[in-house]
Backbone as JSON Lines, residues from 0, in Angstrom:
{"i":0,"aa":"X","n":[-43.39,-1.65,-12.76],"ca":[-43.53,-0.23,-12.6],"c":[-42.96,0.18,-11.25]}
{"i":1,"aa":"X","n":[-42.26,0.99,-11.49],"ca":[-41.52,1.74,-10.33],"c":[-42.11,3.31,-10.15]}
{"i":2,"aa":"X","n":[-42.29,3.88,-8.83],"ca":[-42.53,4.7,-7.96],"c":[-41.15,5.66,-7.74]}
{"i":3,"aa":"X","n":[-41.38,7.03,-7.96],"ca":[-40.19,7.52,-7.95],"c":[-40.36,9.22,-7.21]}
{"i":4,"aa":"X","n":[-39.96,9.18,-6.07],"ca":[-39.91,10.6,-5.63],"c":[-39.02,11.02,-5.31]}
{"i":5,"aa":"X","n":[-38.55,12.29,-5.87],"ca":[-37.48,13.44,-5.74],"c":[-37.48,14.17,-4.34]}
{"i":6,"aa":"X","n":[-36.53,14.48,-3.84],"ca":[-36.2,15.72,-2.54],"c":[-34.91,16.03,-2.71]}
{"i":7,"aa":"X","n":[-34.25,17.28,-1.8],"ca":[-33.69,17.89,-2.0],"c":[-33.08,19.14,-2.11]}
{"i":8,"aa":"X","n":[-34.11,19.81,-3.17],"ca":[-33.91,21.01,-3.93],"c":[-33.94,22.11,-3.16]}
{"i":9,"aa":"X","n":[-33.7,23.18,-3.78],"ca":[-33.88,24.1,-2.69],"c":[-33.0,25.4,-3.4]}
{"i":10,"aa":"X","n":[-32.8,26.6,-3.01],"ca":[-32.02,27.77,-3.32],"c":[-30.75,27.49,-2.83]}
{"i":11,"aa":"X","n":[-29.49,27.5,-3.48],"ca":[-28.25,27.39,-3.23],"c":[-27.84,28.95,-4.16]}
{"i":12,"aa":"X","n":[-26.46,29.49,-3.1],"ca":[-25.92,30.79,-4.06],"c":[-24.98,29.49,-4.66]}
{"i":13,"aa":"X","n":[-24.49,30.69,-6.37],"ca":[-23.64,29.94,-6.88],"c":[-22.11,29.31,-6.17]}
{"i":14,"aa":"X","n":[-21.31,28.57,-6.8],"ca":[-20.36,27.6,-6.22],"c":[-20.95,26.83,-5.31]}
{"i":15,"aa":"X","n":[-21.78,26.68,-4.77],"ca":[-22.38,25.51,-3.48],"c":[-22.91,24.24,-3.99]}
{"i":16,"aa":"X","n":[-23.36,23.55,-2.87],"ca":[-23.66,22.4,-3.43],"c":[-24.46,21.49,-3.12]}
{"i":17,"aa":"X","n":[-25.51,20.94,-3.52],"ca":[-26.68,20.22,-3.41],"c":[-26.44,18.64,-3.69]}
{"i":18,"aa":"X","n":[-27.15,18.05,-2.67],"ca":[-27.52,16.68,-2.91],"c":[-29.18,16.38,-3.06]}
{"i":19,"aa":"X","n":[-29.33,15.56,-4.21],"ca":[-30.99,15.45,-4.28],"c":[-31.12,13.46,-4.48]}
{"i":20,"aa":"X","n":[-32.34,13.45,-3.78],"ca":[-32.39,11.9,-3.3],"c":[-33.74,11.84,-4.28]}
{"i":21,"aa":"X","n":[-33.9,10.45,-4.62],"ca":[-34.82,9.85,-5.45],"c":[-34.86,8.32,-4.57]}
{"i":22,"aa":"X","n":[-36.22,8.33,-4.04],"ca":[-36.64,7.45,-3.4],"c":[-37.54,6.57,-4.24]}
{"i":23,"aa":"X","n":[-37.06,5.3,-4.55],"ca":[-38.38,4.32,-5.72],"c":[-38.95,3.49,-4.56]}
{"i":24,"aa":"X","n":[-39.83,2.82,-4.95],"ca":[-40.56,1.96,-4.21],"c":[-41.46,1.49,-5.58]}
{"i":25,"aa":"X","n":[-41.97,0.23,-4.99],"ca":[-43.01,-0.61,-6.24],"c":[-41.97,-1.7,-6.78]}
{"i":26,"aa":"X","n":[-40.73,-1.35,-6.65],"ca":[-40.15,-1.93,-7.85],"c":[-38.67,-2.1,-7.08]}
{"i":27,"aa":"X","n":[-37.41,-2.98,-7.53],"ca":[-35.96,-2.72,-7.31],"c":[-35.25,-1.95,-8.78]}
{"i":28,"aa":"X","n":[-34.72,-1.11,-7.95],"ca":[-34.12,0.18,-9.19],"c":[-32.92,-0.88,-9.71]}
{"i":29,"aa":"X","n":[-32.33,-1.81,-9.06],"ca":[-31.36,-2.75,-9.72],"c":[-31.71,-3.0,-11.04]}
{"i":30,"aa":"X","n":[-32.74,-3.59,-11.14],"ca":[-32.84,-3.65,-12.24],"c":[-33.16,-2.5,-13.93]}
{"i":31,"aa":"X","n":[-33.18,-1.01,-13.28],"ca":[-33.26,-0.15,-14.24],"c":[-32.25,0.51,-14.62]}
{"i":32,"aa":"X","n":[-32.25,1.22,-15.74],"ca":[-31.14,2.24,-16.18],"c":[-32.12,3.42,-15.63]}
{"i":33,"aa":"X","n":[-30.65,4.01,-15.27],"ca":[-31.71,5.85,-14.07],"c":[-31.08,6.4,-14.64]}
{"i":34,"aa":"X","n":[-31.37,7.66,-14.34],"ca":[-31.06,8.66,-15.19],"c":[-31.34,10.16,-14.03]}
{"i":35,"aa":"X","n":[-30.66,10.95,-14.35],"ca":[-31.22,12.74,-14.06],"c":[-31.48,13.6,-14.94]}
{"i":36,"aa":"X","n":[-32.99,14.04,-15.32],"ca":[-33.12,15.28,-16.06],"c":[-33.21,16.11,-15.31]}
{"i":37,"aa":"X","n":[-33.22,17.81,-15.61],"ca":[-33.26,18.78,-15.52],"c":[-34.03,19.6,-16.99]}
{"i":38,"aa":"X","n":[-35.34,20.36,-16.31],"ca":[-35.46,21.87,-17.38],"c":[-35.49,22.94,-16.89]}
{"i":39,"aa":"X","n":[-35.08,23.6,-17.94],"ca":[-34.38,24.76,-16.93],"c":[-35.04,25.82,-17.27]}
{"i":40,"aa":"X","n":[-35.37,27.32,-17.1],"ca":[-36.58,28.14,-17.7],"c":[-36.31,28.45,-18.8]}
{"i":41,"aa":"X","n":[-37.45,28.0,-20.01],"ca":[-37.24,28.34,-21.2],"c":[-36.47,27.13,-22.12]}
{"i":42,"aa":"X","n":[-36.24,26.21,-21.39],"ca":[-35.18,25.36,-21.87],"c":[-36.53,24.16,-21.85]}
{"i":43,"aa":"X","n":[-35.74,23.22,-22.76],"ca":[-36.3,21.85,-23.09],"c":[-35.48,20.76,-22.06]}
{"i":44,"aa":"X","n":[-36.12,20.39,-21.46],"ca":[-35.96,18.92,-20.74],"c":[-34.4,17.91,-21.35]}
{"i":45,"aa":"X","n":[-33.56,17.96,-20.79],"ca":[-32.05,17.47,-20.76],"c":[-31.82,16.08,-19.85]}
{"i":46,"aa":"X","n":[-31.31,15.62,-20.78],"ca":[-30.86,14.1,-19.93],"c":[-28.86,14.89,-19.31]}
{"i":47,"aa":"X","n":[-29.03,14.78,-17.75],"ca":[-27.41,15.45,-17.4],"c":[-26.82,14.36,-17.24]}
{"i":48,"aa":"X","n":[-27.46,13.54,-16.66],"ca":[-26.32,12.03,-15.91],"c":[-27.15,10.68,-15.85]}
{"i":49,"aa":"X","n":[-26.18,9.59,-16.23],"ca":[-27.14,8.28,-15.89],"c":[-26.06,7.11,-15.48]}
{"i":50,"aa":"X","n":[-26.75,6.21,-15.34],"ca":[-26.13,4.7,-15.24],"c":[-26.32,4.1,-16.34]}
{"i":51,"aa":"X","n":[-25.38,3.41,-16.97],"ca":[-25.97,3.03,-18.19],"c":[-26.07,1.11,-17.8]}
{"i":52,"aa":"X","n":[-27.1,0.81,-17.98],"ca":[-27.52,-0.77,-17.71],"c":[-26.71,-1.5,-18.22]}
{"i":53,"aa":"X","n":[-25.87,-1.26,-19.01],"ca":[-25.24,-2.1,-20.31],"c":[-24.33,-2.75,-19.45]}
{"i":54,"aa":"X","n":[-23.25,-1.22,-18.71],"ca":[-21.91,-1.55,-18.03],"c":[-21.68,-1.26,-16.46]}
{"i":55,"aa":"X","n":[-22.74,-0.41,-16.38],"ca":[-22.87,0.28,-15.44],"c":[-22.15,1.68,-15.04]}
{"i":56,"aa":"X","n":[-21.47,1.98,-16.14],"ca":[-20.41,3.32,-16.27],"c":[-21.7,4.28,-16.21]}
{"i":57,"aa":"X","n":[-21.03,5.44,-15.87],"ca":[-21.71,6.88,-15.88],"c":[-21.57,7.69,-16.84]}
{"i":58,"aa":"X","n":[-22.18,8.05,-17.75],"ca":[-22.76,8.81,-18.77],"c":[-23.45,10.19,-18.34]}
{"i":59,"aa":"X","n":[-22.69,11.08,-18.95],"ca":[-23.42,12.34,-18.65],"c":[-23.23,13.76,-19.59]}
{"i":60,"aa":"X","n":[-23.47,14.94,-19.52],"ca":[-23.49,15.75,-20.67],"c":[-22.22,16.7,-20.22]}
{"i":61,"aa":"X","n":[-21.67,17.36,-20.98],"ca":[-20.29,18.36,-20.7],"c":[-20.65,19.4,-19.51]}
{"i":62,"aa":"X","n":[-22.06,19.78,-19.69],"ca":[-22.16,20.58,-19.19],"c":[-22.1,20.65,-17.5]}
{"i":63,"aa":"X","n":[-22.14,19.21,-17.06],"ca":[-22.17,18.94,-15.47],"c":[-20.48,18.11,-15.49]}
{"i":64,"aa":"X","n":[-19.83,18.15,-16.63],"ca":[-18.63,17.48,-16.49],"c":[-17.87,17.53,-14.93]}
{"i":65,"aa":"X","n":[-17.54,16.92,-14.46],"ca":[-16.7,17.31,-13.37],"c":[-17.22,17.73,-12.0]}
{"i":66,"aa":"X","n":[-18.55,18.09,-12.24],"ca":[-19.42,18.8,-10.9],"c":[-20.09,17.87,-10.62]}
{"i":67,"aa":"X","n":[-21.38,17.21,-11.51],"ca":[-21.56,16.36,-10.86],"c":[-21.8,15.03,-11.03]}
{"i":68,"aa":"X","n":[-22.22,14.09,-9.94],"ca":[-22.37,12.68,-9.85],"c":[-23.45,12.04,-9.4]}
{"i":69,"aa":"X","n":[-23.92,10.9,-9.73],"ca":[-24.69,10.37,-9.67],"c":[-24.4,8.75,-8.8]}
{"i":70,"aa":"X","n":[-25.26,8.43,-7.6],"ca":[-24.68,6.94,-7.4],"c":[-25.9,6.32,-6.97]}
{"i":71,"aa":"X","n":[-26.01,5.19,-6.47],"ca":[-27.3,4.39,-6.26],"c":[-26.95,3.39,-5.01]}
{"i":72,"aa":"X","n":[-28.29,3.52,-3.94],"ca":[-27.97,2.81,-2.53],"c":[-29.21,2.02,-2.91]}
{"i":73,"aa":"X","n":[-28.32,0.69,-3.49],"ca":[-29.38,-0.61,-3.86],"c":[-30.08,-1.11,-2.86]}
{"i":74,"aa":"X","n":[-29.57,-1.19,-1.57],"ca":[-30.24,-1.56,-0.07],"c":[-31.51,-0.92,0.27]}
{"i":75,"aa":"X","n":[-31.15,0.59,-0.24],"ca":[-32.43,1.59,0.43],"c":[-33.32,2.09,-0.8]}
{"i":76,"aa":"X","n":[-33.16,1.32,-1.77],"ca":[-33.9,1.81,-3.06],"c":[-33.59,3.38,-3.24]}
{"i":77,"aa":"X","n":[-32.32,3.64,-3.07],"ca":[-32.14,5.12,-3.43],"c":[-31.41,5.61,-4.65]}
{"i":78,"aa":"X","n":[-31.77,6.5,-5.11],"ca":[-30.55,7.0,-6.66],"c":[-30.15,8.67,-5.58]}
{"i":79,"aa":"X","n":[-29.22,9.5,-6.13],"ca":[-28.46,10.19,-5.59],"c":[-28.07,11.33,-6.5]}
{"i":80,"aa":"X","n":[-27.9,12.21,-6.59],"ca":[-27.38,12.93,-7.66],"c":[-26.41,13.97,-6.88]}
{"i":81,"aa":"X","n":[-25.06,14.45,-6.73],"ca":[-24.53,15.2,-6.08],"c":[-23.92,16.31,-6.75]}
{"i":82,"aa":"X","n":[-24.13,17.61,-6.6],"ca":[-24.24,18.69,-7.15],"c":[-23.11,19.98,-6.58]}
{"i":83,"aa":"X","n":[-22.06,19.89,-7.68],"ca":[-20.95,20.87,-6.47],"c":[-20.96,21.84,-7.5]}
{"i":84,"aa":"X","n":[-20.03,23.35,-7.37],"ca":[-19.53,23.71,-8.26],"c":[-20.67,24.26,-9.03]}
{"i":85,"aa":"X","n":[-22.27,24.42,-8.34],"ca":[-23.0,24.82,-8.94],"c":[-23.15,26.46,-9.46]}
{"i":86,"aa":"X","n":[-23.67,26.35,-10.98],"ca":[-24.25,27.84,-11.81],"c":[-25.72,27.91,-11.87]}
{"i":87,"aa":"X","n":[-25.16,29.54,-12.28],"ca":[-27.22,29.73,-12.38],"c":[-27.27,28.68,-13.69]}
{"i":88,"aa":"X","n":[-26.91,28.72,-14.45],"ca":[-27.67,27.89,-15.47],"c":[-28.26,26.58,-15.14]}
{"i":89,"aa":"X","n":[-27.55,26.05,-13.98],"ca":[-28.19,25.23,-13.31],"c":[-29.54,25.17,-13.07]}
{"i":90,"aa":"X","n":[-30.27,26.04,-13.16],"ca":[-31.16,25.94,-12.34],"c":[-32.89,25.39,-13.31]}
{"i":91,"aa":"X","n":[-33.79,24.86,-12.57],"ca":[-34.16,23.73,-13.04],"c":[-35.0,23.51,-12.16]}
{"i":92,"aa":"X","n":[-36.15,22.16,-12.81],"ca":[-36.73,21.29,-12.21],"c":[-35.75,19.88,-12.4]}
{"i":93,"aa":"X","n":[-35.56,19.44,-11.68],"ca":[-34.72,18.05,-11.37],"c":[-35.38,16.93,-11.63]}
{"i":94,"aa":"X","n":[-35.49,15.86,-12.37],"ca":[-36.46,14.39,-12.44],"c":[-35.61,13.36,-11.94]}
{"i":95,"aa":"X","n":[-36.01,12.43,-11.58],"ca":[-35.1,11.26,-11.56],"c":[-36.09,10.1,-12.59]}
{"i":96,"aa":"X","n":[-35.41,9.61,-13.0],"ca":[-35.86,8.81,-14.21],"c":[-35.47,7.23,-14.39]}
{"i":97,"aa":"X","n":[-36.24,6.3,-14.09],"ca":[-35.99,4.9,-14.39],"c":[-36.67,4.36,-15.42]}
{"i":98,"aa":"X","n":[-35.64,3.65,-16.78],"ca":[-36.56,2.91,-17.79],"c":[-36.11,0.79,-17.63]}
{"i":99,"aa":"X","n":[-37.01,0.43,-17.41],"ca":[-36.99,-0.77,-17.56],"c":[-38.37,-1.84,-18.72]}
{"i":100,"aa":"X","n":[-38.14,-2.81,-19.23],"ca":[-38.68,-3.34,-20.5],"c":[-39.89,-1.84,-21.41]}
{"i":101,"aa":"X","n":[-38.97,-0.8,-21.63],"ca":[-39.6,-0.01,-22.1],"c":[-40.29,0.91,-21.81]}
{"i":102,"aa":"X","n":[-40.25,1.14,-20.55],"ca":[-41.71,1.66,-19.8],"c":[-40.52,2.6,-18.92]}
{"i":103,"aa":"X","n":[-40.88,4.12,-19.19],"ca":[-40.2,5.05,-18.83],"c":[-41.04,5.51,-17.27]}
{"i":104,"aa":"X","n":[-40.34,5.54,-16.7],"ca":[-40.62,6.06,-15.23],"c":[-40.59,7.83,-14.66]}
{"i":105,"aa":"X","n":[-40.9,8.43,-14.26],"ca":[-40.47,10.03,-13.39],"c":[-40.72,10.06,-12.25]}
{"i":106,"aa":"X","n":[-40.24,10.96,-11.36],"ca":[-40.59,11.48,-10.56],"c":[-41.08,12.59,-10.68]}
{"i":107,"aa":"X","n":[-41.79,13.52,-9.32],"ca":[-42.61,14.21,-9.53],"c":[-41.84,15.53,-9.72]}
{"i":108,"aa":"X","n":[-40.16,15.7,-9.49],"ca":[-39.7,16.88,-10.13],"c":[-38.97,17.45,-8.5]}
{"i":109,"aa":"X","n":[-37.8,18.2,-8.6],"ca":[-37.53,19.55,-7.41],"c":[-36.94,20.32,-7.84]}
{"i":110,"aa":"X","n":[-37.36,21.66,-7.77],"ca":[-36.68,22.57,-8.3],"c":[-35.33,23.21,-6.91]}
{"i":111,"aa":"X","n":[-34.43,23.29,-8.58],"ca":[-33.08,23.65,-8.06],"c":[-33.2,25.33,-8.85]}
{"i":112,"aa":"X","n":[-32.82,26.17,-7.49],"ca":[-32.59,27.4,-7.95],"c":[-30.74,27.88,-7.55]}
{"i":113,"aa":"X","n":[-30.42,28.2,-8.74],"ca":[-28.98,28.88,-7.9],"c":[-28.9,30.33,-8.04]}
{"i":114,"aa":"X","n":[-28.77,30.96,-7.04],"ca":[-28.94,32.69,-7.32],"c":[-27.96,33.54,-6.15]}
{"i":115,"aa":"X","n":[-27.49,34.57,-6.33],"ca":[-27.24,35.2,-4.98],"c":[-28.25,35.96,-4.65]}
């Protein structure tokens, strides 16, 4: 079992750009597939970006195509999510998410607002 807390978030106007950190502890994230959800108001809970354990390629949904990325600082137990090019639709509670032998992990969430 891994320990997982989100920071970050915060009000950005649109086009700007956010970085949000996911700090694990309990556990080495090496060994998990991570992931970033986002829900957004009114919206159901979305998987945007991950690592996939298999290959280690990045997997993610159209809708963050190109904006954003995801990377992992195995040294500091950190996951990363980097956020450019941001819209309101963006906007959200943020999770960071580790599953290893089955057992799904969260963090406690940061909300991302984008607005002028």
């Amino acid at each position: 079992q891994v320990q997982l807390v989100e920071s970050g978030g915060g009000l950005v106007q649109p086009g700007g750009s956010l970085r949000l950190s996911c700090q694990a502890s309990g556990s080495t994230l090496n060994y998990y597939q991570v992931a970033w959800f986002r829900q957004g108001p009114g919206k159901e809970r979305e998987e945007v970006i991950g690592i996939s354990h298999l290959d280690g390629n990045t997997y993610y949904t159209n809708a963050v195509k190109g904006r954003f990325t995801i990377s992992r600082d195995t040294a500091n137990n950190l996951l990363y999510l980097q956020m450019n090019s941001l819209k309101p639709e963006d906007t959200g509670v943020y999770y960071c998410y580790a599953l290893f032998l089955g057992v799904e992990n969260w963090g406690q969430g940061t909300q991302v607002t984008v607005s002028s």
